[in-house]
VEXLUM-338674 format. One record per residue (C-alpha): residue number from 1; z, y, x. Coordinates in steps of 0.2 Angstrom, whole numbers. Each point is the difference from the previous one (the first is absolute). Example, Ala and Ser with C-alpha at 12.3 -4.5 7.8 and 13.67 -1.06 7.14 Angstrom:
REM residues 2
{1, {39, -22, 62}}
{2, {-3, 17, 6}}
REM end
This chain:
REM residues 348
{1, {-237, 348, -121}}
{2, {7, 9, -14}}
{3, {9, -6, -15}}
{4, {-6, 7, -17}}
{5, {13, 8, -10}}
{6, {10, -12, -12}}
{7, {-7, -16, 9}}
{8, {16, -13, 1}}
{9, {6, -7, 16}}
{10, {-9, -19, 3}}
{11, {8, -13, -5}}
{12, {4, -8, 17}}
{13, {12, 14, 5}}
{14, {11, -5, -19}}
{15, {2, -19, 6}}
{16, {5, 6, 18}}
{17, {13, 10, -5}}
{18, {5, -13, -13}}
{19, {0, -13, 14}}
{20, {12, 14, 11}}
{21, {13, 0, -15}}
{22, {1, -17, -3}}
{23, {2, -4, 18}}
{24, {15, 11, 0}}
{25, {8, -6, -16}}
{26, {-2, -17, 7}}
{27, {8, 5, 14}}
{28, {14, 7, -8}}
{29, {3, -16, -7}}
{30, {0, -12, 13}}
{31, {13, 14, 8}}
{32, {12, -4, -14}}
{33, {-4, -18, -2}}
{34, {5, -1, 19}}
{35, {16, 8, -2}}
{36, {7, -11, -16}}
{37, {-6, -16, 10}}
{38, {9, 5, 15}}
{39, {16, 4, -11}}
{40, {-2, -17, -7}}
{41, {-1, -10, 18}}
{42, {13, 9, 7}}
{43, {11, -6, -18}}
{44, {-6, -18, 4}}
{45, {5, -2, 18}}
{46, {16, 5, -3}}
{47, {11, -12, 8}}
{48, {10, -11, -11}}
{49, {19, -1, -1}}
{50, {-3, -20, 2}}
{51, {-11, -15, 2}}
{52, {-1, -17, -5}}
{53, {4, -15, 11}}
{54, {-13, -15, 3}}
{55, {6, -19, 6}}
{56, {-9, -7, 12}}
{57, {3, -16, 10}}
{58, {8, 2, 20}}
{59, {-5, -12, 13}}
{60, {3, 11, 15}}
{61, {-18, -9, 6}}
{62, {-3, 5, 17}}
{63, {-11, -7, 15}}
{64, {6, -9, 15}}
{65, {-5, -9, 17}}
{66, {6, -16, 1}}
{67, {7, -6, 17}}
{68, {-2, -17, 4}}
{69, {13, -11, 10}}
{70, {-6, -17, 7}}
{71, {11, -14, 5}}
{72, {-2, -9, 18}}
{73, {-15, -10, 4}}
{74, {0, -19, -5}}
{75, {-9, -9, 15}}
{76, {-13, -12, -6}}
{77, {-5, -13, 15}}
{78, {-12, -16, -1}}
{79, {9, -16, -6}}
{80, {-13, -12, 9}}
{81, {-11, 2, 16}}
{82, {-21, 1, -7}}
{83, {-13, 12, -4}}
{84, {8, 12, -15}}
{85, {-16, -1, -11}}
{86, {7, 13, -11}}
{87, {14, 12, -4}}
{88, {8, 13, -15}}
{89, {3, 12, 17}}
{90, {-5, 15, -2}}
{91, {10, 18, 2}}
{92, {5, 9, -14}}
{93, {-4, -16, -14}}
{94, {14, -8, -9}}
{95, {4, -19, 0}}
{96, {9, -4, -15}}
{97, {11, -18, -3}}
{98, {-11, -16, -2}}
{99, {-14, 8, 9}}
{100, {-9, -7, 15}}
{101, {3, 6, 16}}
{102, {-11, -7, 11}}
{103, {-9, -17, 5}}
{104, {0, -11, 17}}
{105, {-12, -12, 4}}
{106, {7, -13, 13}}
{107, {-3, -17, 6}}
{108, {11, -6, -14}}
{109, {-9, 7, -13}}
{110, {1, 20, -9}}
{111, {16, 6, -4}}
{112, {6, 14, -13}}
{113, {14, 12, 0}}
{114, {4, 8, -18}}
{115, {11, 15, -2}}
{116, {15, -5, -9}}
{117, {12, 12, -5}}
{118, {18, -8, -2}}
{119, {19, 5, 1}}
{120, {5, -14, 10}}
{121, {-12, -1, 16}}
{122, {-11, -15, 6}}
{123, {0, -7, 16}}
{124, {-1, -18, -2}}
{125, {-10, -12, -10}}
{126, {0, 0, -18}}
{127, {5, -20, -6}}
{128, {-8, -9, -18}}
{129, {20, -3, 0}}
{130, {7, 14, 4}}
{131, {12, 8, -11}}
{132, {12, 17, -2}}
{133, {0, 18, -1}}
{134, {-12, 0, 12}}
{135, {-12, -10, -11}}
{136, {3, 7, -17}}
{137, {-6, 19, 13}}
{138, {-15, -9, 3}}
{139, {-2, -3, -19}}
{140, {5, 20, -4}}
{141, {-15, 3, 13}}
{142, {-13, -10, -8}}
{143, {4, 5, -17}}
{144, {-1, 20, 6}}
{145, {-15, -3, 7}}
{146, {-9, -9, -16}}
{147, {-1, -17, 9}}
{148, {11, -9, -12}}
{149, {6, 5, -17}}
{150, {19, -4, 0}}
{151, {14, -2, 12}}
{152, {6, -18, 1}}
{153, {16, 4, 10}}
{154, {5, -9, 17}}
{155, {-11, -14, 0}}
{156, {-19, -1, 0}}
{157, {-11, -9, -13}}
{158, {-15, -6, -1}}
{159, {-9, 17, -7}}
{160, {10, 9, 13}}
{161, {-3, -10, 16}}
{162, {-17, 1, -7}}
{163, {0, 17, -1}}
{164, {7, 4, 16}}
{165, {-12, -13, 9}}
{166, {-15, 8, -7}}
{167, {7, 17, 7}}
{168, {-1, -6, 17}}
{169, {-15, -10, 0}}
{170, {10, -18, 4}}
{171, {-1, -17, -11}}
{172, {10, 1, -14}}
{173, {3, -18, 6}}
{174, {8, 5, 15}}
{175, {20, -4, 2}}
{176, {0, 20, 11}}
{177, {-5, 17, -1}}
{178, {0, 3, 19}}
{179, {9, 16, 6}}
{180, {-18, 7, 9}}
{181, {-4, 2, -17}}
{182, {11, 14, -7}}
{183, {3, 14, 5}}
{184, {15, 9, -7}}
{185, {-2, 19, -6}}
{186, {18, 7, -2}}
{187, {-9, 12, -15}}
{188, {-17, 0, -8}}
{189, {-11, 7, 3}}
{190, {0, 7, 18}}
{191, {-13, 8, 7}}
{192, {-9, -4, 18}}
{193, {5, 12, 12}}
{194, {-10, -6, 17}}
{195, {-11, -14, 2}}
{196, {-1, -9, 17}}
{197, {-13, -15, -2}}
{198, {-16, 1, -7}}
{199, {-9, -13, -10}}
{200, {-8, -11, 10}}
{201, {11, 1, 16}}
{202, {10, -15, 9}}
{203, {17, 0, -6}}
{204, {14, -8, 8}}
{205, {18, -4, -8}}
{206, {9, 15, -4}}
{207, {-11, 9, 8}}
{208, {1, 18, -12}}
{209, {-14, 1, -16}}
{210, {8, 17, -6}}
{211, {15, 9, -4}}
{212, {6, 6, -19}}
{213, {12, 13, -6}}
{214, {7, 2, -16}}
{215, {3, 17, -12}}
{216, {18, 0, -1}}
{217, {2, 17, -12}}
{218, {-12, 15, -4}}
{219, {11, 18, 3}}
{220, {-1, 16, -10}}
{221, {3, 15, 9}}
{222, {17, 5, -5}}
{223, {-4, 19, -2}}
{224, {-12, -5, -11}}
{225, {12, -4, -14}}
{226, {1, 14, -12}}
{227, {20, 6, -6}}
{228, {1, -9, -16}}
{229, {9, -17, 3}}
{230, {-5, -16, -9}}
{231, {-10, -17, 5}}
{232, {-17, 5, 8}}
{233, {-15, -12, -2}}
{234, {-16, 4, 12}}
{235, {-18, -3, -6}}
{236, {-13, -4, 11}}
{237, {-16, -4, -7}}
{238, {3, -11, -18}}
{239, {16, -7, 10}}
{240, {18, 6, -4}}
{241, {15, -4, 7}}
{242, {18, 3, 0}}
{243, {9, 12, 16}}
{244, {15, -3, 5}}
{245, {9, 13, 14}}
{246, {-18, 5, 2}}
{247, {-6, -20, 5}}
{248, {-9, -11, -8}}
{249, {7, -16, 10}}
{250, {-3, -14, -16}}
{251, {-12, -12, 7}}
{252, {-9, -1, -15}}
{253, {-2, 17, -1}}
{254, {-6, 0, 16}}
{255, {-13, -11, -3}}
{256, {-6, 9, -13}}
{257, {-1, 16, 10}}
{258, {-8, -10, 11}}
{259, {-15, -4, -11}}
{260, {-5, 16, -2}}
{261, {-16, 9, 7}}
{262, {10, 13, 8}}
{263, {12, -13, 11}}
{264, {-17, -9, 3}}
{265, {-8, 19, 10}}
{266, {17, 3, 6}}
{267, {1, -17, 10}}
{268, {-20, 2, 3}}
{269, {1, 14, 8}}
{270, {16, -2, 12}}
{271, {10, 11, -12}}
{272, {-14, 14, 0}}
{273, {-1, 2, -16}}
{274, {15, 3, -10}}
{275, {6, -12, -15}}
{276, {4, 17, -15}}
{277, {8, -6, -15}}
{278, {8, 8, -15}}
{279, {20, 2, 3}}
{280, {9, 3, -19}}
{281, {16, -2, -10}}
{282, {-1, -17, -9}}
{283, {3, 7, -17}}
{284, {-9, 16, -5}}
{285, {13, 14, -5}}
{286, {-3, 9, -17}}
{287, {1, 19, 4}}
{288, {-1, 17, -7}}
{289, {-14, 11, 6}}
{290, {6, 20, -1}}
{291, {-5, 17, 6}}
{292, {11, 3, 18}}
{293, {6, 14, -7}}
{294, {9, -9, -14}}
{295, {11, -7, 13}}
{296, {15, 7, 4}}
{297, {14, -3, 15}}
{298, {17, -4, -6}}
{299, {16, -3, 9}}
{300, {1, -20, 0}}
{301, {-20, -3, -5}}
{302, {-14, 9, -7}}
{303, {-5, 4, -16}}
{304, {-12, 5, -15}}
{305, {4, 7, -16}}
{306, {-7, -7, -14}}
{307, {-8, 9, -16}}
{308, {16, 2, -10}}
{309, {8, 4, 14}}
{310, {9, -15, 8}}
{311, {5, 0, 19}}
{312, {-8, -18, 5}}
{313, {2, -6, 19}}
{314, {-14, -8, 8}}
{315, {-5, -8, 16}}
{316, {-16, 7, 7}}
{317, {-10, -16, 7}}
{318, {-16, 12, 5}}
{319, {-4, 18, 0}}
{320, {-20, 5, 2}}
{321, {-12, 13, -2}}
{322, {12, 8, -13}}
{323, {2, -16, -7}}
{324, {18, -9, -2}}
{325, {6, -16, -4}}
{326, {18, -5, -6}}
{327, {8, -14, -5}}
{328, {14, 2, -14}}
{329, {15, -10, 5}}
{330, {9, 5, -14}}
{331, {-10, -7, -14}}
{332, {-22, 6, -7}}
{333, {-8, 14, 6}}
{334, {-1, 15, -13}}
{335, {-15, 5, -9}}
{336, {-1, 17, 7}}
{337, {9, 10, 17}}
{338, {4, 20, 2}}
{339, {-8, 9, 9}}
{340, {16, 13, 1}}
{341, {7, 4, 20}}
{342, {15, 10, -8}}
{343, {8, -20, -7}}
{344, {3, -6, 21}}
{345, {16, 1, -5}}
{346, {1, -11, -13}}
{347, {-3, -15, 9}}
{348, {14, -13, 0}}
REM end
């Protein structure tokens, strides 16, 4: 179709190629915005001539396996010829001092055996008149077990032969504690390690009821310990306790260690699952956290240089993922560290 003479163009083909001009302006535009933001990154991520030094505490935390060692097996045998209508027997459970071992019905009546953990140990009666060391032991025994409030020394009392009576289920009147029943635990607690007679069975005298070992220490793997010297602590659960040469050999300690879950799957399971604690430095070094480039070797130790330009030595306790941590043992950390490879030889 032909276009009369003089007719203007429509008005759609203005706004198309106004819409073409301003998409190349715009374009132009974002080009040169591009190019000054690039320049501007590239003036931000230049890397600076230092860095400033952050404290943190050190505890050289690390995890460990615990190895057990056990003492030799305590025999426990019957102290009178009956029916044993009940025992504390059972592998893997603990008996602690001034528990009940186990009970013997006989002709002559039912006898108790109690645990009693002493230094000197029993083998005879226990006289109302008896006195000495051995006594004012006795005492020490009752008093750690919470069967009588205070240690009256090397003689019994009134509360304490009353105390000690009641233990072993015998007339506070009676003039002897017979020797059937206590039964002397070297260390408490010990745990059952075999059982021989069940509940309910014949027993004669001395036949065996069980057998019980003791913890003697808990071991730390010696490659375990990290290079930084210093008294080491280990953690297992909420209980800590102190290491020495990689042992935990105090019998308190050991109890405590003792109480916890861990020992309790550990002895369980035969050893099948392992008893993990936390092995640390008993005090928590305060270090300096650098760059691992702003550390340098030196011939005696190395070194960082701090911001006004002070060679510094330091001792690096860890190094990790780029991160470095120092101890300063001549004095503070600095505020800031260079980051300059050309100073090496300014270390002391």
């Amino acid at each position: 179709m032909t276009r009369p003479a003089g007719a203007q163009p429509p008005a759609r083909s203005v706004v198309v190629l106004l819409m073409l001009l301003s998409a190349l302006l715009a374009g132009a535009a974002v080009a040169v915005g591009a190019m000054v933001v690039g320049r501007h990154a590239k003036a931000v991520s230049s890397r600076p001539d230092s860095v400033a030094v952050s404290l943190e505490g050190f505890d050289d935390a690390r995890q460990v396996t615990l190895t057990v060692t056990q003492g030799p097996e305590l025999a426990v045998d019957a102290r009178a010829e009956g029916i044993l209508i009940w025992t504390a027997c059972e592998p893997g459970l603990q008996l602690a001092s001034a528990a009940p071992v186990f009970r013997v019905r006989s002709a002559q009546g039912t006898t108790t055996t109690v645990a009693l953990s002493t230094q000197l140990p029993w083998t005879r009666p226990v006289g109302r008149l008896d006195r000495g060391a051995a006594v004012a032991d006795v005492h020490a025994a009752l008093v750690a077990a919470g069967a009588l409030a205070d240690n009256p020394g090397e003689a019994f009392t009134d509360a304490s032969w009353r105390a000690l009576t009641a233990l072993v289920e015998v007339s506070e009147e009676a003039d002897q504690i017979p020797a059937s029943a206590l039964l002397w635990l070297p260390e408490s607690p010990m745990s059952w390690q075999s059982c021989a007679s069940p509940r309910g069975s014949r027993v004669a005298m001395d036949q065996r009821i069980g057998g019980l070992t003791s913890v003697t220490a808990f071991s730390v793997d010696p490659t375990a310990v990290g290079s930084i010297e210093g008294p080491r602590h280990i953690v297992v659960e909420d209980i800590e306790v102190v290491v020495e040469d990689d042992r935990v050999t105090s019998q308190p300690d050991i109890a405590a260690l003792m109480g916890t879950a861990a020992y309790s799957q550990w002895r369980l399971t035969g050893g099948q699952v392992p008893i993990v604690g936390t092995y640390r430095l008993a005090e928590t070094l305060e270090v300096g956290v650098v760059p691992a480039s702003a550390v340098l070797p030196g011939t005696a130790a190395p070194c960082v240089i701090s911001d006004s330009g002070t060679a510094l030595s330091v001792a690096v306790v860890s190094s990790r993922l780029g991160r470095t941590l120092v101890e300063f043992p001549g004095g503070s950390a600095p505020s800031a560290v260079r980051l300059d490879p050309d100073v090496a030889s300014r270390c002391p």
